[in-house]
C-alpha positions as YAML, in Angstrom:
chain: A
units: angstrom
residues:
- id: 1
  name: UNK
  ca: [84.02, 10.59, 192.91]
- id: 2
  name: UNK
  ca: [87.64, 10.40, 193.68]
- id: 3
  name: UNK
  ca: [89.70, 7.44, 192.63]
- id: 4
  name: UNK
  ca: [90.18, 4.63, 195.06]
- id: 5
  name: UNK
  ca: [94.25, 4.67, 195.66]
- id: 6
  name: UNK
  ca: [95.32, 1.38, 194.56]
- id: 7
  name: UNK
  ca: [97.48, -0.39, 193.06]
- id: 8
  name: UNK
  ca: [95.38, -2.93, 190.98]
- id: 9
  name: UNK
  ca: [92.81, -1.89, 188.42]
- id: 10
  name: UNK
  ca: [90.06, -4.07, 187.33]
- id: 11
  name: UNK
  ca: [88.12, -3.77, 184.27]
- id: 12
  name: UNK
  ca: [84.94, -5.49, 183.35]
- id: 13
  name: UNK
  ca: [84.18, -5.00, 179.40]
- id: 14
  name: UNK
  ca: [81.91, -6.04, 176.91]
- id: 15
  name: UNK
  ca: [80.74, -5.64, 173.43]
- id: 16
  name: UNK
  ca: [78.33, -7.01, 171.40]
- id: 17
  name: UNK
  ca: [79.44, -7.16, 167.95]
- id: 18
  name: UNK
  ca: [79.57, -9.75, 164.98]
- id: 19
  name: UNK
  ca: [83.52, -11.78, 165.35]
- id: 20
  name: UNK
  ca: [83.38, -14.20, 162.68]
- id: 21
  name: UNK
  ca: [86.98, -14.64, 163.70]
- id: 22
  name: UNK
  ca: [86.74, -14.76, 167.17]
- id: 23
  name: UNK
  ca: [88.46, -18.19, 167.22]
- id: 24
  name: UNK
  ca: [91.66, -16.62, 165.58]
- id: 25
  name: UNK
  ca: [91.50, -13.75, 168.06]
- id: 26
  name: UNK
  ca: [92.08, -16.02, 171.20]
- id: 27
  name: UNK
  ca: [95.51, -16.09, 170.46]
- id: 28
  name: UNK
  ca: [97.24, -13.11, 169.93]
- id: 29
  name: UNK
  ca: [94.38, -11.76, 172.91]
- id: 30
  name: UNK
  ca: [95.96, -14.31, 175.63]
- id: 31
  name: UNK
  ca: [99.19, -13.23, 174.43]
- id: 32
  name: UNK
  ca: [98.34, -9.76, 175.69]
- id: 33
  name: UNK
  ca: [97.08, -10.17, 178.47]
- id: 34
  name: UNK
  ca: [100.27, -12.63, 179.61]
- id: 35
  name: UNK
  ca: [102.85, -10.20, 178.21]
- id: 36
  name: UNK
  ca: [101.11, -7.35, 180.53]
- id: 37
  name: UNK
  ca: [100.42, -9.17, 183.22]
- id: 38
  name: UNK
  ca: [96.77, -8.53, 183.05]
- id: 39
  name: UNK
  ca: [95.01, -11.77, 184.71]
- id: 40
  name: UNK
  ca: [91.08, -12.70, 184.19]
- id: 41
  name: UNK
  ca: [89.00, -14.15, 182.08]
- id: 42
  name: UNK
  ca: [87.64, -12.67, 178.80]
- id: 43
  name: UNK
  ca: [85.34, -14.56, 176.56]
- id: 44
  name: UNK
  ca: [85.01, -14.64, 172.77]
- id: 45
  name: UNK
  ca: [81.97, -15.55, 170.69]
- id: 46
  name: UNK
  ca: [80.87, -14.67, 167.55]
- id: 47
  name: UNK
  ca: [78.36, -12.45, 169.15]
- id: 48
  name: UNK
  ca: [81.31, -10.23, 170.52]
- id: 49
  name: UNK
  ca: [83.59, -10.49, 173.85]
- id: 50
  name: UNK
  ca: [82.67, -10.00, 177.53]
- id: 51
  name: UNK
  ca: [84.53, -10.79, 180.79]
- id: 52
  name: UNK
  ca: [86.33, -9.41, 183.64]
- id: 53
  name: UNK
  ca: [90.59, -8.54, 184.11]
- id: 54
  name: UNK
  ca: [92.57, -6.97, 186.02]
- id: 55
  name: UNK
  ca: [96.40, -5.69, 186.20]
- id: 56
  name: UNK
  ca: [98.07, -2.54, 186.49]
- id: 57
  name: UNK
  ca: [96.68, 0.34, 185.16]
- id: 58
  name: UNK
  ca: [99.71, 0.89, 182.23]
- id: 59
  name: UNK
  ca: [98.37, -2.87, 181.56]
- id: 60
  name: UNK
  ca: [94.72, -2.38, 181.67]
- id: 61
  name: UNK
  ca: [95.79, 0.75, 178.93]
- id: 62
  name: UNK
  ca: [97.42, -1.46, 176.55]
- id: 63
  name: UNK
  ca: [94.94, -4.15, 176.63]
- id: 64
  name: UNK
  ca: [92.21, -1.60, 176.30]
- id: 65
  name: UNK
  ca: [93.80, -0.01, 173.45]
- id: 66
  name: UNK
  ca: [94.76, -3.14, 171.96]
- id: 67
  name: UNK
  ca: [91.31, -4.66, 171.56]
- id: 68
  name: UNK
  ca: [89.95, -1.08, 170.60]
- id: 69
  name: UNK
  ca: [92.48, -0.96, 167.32]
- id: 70
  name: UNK
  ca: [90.19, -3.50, 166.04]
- id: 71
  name: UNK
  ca: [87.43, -1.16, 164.27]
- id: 72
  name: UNK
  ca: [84.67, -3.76, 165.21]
- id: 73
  name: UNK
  ca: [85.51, -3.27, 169.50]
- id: 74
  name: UNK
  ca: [86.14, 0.48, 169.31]
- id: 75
  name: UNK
  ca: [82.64, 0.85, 171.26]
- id: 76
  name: UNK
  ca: [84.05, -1.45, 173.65]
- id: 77
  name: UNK
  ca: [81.66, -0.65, 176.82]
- id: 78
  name: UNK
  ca: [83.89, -1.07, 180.12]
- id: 79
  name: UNK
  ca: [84.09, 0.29, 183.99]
- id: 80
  name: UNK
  ca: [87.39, 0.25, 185.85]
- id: 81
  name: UNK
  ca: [87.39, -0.08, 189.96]
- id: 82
  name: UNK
  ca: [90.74, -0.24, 192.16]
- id: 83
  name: UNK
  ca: [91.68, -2.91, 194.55]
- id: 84
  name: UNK
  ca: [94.37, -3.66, 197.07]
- id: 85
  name: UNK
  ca: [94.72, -7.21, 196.16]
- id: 86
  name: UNK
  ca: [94.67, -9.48, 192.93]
- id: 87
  name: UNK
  ca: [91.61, -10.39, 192.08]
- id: 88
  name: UNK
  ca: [92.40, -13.57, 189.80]
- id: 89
  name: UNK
  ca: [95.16, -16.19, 189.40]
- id: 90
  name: UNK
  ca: [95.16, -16.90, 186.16]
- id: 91
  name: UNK
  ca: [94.98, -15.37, 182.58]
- id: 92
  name: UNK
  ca: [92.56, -17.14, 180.14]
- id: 93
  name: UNK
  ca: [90.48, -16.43, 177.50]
- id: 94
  name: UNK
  ca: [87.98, -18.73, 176.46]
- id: 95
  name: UNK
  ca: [85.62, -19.53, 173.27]
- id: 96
  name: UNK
  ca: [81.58, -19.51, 173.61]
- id: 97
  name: UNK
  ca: [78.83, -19.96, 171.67]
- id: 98
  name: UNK
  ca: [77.39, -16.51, 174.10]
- id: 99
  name: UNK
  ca: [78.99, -14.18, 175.74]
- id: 100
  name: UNK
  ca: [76.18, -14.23, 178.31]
- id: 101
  name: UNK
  ca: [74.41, -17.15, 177.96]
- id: 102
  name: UNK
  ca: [70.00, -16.90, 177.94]
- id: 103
  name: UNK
  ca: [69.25, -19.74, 175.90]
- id: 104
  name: UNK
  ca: [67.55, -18.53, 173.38]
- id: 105
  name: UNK
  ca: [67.99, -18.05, 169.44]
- id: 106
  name: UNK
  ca: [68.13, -14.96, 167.38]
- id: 107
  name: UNK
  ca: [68.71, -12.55, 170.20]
- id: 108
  name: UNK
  ca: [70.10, -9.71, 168.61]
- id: 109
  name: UNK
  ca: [70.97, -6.55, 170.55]
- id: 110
  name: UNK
  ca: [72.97, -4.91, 167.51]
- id: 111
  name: UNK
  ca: [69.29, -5.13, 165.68]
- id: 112
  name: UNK
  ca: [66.84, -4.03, 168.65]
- id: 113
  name: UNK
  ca: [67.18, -3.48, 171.90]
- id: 114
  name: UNK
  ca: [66.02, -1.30, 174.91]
- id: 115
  name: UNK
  ca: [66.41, 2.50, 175.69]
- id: 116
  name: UNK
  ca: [69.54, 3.39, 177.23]
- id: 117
  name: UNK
  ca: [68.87, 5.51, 180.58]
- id: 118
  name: UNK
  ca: [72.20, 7.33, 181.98]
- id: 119
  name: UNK
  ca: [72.73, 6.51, 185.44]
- id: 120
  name: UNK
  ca: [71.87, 10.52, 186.62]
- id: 121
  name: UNK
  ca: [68.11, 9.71, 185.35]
- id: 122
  name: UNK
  ca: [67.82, 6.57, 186.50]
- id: 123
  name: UNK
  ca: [66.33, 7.59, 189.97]
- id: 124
  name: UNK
  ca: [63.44, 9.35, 188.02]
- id: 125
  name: UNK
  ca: [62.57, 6.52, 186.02]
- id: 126
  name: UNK
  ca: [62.36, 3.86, 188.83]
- id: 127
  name: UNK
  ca: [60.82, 5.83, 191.21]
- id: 128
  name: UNK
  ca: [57.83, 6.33, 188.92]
- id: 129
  name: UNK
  ca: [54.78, 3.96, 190.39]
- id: 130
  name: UNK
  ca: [53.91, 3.10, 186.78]
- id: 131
  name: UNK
  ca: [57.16, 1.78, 186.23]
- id: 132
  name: UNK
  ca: [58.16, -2.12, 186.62]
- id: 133
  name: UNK
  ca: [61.63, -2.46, 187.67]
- id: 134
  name: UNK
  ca: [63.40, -5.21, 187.62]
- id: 135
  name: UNK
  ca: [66.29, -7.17, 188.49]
- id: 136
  name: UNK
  ca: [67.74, -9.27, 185.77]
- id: 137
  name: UNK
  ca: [70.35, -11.10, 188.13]
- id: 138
  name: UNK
  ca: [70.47, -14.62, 190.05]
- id: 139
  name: UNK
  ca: [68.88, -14.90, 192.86]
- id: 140
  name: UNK
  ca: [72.21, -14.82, 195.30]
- id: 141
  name: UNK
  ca: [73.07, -11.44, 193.86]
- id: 142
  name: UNK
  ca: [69.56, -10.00, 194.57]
- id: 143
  name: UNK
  ca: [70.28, -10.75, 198.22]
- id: 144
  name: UNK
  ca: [72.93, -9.01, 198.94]
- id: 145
  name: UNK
  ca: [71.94, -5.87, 197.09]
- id: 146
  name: UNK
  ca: [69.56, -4.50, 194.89]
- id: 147
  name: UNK
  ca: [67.59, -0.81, 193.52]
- id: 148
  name: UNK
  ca: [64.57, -0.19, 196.05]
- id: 149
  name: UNK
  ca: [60.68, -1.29, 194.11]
- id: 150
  name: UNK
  ca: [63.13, -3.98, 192.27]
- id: 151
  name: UNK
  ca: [61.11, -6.95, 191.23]
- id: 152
  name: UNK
  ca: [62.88, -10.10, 191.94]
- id: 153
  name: UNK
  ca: [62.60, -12.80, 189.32]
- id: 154
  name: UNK
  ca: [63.99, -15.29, 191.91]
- id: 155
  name: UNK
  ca: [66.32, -17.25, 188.80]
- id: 156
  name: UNK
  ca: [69.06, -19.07, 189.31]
- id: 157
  name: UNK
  ca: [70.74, -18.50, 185.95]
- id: 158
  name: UNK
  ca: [70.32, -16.19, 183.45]
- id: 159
  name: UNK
  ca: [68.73, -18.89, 180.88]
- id: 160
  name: UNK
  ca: [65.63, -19.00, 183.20]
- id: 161
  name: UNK
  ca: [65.30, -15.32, 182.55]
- id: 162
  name: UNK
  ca: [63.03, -16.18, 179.70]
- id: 163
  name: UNK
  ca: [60.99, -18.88, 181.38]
- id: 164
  name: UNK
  ca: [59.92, -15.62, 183.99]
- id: 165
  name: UNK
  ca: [58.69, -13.38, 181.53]
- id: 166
  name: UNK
  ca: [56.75, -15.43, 179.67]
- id: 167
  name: UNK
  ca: [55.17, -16.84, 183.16]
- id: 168
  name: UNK
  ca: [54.63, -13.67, 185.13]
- id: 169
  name: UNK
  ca: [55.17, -10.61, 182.29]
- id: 170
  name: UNK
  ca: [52.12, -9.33, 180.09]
- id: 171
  name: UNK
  ca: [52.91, -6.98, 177.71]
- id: 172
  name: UNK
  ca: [49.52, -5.38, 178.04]
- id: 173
  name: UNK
  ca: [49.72, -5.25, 181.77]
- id: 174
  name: UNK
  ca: [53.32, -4.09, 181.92]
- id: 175
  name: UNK
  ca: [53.64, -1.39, 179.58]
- id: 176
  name: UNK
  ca: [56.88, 0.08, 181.04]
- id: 177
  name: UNK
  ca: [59.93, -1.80, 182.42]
- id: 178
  name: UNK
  ca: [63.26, -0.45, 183.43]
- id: 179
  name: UNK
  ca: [65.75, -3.38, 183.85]
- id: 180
  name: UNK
  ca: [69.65, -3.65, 185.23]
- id: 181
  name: UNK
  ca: [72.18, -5.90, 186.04]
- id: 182
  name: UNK
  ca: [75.98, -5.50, 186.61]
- id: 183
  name: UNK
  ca: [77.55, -4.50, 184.59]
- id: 184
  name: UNK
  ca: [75.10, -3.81, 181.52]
- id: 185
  name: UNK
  ca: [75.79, -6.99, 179.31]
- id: 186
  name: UNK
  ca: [72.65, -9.31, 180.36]
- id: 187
  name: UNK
  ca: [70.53, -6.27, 180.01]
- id: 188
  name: UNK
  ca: [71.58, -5.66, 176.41]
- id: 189
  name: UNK
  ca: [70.08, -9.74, 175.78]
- id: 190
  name: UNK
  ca: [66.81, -9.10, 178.28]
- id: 191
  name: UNK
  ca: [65.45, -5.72, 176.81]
- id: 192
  name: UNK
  ca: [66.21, -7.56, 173.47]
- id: 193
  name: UNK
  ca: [63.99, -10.06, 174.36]
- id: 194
  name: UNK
  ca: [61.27, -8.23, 176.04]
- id: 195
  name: UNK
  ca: [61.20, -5.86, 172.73]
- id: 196
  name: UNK
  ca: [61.25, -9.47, 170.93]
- id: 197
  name: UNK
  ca: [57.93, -10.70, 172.87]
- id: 198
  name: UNK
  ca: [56.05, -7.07, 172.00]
- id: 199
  name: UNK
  ca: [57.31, -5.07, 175.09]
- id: 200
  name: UNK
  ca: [57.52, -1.84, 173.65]
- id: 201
  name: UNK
  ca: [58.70, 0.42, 176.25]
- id: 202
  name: UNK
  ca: [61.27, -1.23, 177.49]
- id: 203
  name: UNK
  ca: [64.48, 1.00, 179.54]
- id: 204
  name: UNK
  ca: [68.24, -0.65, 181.02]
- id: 205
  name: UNK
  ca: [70.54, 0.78, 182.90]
- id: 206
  name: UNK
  ca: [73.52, 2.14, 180.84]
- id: 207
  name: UNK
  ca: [76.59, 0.66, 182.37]
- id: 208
  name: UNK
  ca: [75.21, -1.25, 184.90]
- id: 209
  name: UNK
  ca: [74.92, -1.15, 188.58]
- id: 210
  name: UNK
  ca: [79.23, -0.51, 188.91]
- id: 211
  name: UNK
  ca: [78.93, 2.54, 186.24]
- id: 212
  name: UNK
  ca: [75.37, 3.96, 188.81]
- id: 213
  name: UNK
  ca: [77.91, 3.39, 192.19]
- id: 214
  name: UNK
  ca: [80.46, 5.16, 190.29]
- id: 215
  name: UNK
  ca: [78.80, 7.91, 189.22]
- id: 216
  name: UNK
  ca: [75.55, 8.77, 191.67]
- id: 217
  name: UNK
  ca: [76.27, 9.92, 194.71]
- id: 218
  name: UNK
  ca: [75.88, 8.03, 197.55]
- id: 219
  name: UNK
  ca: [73.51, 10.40, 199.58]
- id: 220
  name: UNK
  ca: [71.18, 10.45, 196.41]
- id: 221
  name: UNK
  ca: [71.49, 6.69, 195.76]
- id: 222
  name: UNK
  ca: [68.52, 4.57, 195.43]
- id: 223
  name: UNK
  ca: [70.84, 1.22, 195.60]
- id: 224
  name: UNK
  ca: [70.74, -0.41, 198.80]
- id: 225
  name: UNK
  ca: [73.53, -3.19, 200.32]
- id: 226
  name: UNK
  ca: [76.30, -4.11, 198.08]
- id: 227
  name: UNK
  ca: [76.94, -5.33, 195.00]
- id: 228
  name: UNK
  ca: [77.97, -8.94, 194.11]
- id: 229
  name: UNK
  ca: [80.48, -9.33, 191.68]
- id: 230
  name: UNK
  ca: [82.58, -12.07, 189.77]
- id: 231
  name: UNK
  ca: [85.58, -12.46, 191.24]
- id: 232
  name: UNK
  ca: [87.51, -12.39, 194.01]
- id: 233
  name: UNK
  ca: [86.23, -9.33, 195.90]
- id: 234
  name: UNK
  ca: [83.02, -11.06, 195.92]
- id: 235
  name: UNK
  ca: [81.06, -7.48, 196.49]
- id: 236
  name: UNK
  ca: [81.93, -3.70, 196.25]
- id: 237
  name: UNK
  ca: [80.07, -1.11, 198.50]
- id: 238
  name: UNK
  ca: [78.81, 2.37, 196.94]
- id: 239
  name: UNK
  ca: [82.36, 3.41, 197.07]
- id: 240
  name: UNK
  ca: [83.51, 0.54, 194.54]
- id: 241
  name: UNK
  ca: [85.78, -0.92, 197.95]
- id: 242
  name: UNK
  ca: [86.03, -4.68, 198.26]
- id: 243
  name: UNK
  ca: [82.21, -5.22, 200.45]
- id: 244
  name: UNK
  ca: [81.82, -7.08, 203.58]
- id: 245
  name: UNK
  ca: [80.85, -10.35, 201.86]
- id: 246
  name: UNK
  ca: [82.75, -13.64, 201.74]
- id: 247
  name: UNK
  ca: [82.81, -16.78, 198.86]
- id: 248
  name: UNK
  ca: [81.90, -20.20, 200.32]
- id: 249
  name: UNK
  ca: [84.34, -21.86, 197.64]
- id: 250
  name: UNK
  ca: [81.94, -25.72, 198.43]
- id: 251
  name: UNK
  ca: [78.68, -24.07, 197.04]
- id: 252
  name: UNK
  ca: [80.07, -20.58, 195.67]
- id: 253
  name: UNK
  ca: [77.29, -18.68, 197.46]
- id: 254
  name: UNK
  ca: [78.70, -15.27, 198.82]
- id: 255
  name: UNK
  ca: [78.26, -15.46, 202.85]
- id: 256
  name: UNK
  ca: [77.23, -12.49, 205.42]
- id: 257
  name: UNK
  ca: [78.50, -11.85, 208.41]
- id: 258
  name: UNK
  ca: [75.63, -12.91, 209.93]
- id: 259
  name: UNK
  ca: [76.45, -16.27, 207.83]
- id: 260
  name: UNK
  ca: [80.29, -16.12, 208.93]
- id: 261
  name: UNK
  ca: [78.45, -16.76, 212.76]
- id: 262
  name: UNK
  ca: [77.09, -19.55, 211.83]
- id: 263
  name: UNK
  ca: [78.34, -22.64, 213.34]
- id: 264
  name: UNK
  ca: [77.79, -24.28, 209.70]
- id: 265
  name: UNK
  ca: [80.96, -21.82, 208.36]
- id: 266
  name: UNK
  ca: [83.77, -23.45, 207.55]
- id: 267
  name: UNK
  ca: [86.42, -21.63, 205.69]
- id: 268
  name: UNK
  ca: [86.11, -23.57, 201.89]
- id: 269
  name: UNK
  ca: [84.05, -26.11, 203.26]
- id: 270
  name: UNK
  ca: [80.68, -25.11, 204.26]
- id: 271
  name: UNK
  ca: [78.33, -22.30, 205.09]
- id: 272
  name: UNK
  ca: [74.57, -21.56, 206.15]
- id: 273
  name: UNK
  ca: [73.61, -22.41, 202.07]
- id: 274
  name: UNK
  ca: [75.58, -25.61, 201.51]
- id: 275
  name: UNK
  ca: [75.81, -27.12, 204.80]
- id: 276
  name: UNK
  ca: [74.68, -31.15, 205.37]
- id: 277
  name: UNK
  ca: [74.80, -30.89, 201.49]
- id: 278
  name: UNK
  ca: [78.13, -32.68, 200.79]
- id: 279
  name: UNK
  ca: [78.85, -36.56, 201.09]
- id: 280
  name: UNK
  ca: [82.00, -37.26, 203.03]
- id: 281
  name: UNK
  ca: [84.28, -37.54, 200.50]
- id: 282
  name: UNK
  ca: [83.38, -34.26, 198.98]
- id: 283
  name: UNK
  ca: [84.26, -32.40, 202.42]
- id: 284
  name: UNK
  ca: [87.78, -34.31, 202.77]
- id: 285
  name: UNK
  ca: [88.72, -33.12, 199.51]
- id: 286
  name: UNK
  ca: [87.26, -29.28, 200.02]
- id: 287
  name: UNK
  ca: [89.26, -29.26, 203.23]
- id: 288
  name: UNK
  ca: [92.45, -30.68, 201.59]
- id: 289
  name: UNK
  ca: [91.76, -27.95, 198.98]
- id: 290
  name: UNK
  ca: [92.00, -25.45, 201.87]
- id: 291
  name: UNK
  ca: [95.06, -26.64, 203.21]
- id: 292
  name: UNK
  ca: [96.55, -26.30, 200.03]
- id: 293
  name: UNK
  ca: [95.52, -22.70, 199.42]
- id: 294
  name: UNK
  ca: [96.62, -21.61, 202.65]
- id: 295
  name: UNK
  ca: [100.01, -23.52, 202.00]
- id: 296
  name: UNK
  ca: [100.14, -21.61, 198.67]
- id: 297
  name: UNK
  ca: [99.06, -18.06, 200.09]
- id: 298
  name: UNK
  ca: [102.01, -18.78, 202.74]
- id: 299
  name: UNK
  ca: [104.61, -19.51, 199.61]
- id: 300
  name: UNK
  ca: [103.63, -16.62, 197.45]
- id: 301
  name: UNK
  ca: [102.33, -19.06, 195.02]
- id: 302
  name: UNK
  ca: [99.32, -19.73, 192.85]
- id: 303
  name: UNK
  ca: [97.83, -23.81, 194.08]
- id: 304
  name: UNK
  ca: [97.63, -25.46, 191.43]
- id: 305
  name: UNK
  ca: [97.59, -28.85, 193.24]
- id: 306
  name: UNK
  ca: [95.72, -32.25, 192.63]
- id: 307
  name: UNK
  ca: [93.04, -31.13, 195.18]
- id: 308
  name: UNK
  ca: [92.18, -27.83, 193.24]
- id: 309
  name: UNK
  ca: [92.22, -29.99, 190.09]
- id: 310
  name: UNK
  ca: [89.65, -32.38, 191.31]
- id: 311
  name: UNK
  ca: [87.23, -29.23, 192.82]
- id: 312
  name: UNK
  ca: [87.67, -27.24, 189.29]
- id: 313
  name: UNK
  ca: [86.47, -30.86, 187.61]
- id: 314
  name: UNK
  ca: [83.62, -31.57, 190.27]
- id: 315
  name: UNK
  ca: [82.57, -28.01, 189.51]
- id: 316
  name: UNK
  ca: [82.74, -28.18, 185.55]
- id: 317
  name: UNK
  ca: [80.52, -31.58, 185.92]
- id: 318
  name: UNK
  ca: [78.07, -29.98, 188.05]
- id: 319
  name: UNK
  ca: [77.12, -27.15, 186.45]
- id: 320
  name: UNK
  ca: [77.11, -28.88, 183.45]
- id: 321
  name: UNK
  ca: [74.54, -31.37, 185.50]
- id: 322
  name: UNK
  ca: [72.77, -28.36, 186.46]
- id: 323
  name: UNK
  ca: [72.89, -26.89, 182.56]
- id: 324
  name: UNK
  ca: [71.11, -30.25, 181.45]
- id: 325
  name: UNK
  ca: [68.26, -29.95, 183.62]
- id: 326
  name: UNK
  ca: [67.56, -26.05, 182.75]
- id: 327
  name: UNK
  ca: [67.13, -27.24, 179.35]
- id: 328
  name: UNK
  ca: [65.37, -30.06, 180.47]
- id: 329
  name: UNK
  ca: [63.34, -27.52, 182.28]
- id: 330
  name: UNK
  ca: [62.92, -24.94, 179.73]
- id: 331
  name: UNK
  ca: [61.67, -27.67, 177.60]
- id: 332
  name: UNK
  ca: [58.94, -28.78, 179.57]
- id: 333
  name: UNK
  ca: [57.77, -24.88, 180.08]
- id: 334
  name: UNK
  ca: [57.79, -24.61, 176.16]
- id: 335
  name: UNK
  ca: [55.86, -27.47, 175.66]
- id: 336
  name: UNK
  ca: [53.44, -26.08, 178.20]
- id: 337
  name: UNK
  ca: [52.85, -22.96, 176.29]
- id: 338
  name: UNK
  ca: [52.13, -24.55, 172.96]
...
């Protein structure tokens, strides 16, 4: 396929591998990515590093070679698209307990994990009937694209990944699955798990769903609708071209056209998903937000304003809500299983 010409690269990477010093790494890592202008966010755990950037592509070089100097990240798995405009603000790099976060202890993909299938086989394997395929992402990024046959888990958040199998997966009943996700990183912690629950034939998706629209052409594809992914292009099409979706920034949910007709879109403040869902308060400050964006697209400038401040903490204390009752959740389910 022939490069997109642009003048922005972005690079999603990942790589599982033991950092006992990944705390010490943050900063000459940030340091990087500011002095090359790469912007993004890249996380560090002890389990190894994962996240998306983006920059030029002299910049997306150094940073690439940079981290792959380090012995431990020279099998640094990573797909590079083009875009016309910047996909991220900011430059950060931030310090987790997982780089992809299930839930659940002693998941170890550098001790067991799934067969690797190549994108150019992976129409054979999913379009065999005795195969179970399935989709290992949230349930927005199902909808706006997924393989044909894919199963659905219908999870909101990777840590309820888990709770699925062990409600609706039989390892006697399903005796071949072929997983995938975007980019490759979740599937590296699900067919770790399934092998971990006595799934023994258990396939992935090398690279992910990017590395298959990169590298299968489009007349032989087996994908169908776009790809969501996490930033500010919100999907890519076969081609790897910023899609035809939009990001409600109240709810986060990416938004159709179809959605976009609604009467419930408002730019940053509502859409089909979210809509009737916010007190008043909440919608005064969303729509202050957007007046401050659009001032700040207008100057040139990144907002970094009192409004955006208050949204990024509302956002940090819901999901942090929302993280509480998933364990809460996944508690209940384990104590139902005992």
């Amino acid at each position: 396929m022939n490069p997109i010409p642009a003048p922005i690269v972005v690079c999603a990477l990942y790589r599982f591998v033991t950092l006992d010093d990944y705390r010490a790494l943050r900063g000459p890592l940030l340091a990087v990515m500011e002095q090359q202008g790469v912007r993004g966010t890249l996380l560090l755990a002890r389990e190894g590093i994962n996240g998306t950037v983006a920059g030029s592509q002299a910049a997306i070089t150094t940073l690439l070679d940079w981290l792959q100097h380090d012995p431990r990240l020279a099998g640094l798995e990573y797909k590079c698209a083009r875009t016309d405009q910047p996909p991220f603000r900011h430059s950060r790099v931030k310090l987790k307990r997982e780089i992809v976060t299930m839930g659940v202890a002693d998941i170890d993909p550098n001790r067991v994990v799934g067969t690797y299938v190549a994108p150019a086989d992976w129409n054979a394997l999913i379009s065999d009937p005795g195969v179970l395929v399935l989709d290992t992402r949230n349930d927005y990024e199902v909808r706006v694209g997924t393989f044909r046959r894919a199963v659905d888990p219908g999870i909101r958040t990777f840590r309820e990944f888990p709770a699925f199998v062990r409600t609706h997966l039989d390892p006697q009943r399903h005796r071949r699955v072929a997983m995938f996700c975007t980019g490759g990183i979740r599937c590296e912690k699900s067919t770790a798990y399934l092998r971990q629950q006595g799934f023994e034939e258990v396939y992935h998706l090398q690279g992910g769903i990017l590395k298959y629209l990169e590298q299968v052409p489009e007349d032989a594809s087996l994908w169908q609708g776009e790809c969501f992914v996490f930033d500010e292009r919100v999907t890519v099409d076969h081609r790897l071209r910023r899609g035809s979706y939009a990001l409600c920034h109240a709810c986060r949910m990416p938004v159709s056209a179809a959605d976009m007709a609604s009467a419930a879109w408002q730019p940053g403040i509502s859409c089909p998903h979210c809509a009737g869902h916010h007190d008043p308060q909440r919608l005064a400050r969303f729509a202050e937000r957007e007046r401050q964006v659009g001032l700040a697209d207008i100057r040139g400038t990144a907002h970094l304003g009192a409004a955006a401040r208050s949204v990024m903490e509302e956002n940090r204390a819901r999901k942090r809500l929302d993280r509480e009752r998933q364990r809460h959740a996944a508690a209940l389910a384990n104590a139902r299983h005992r």
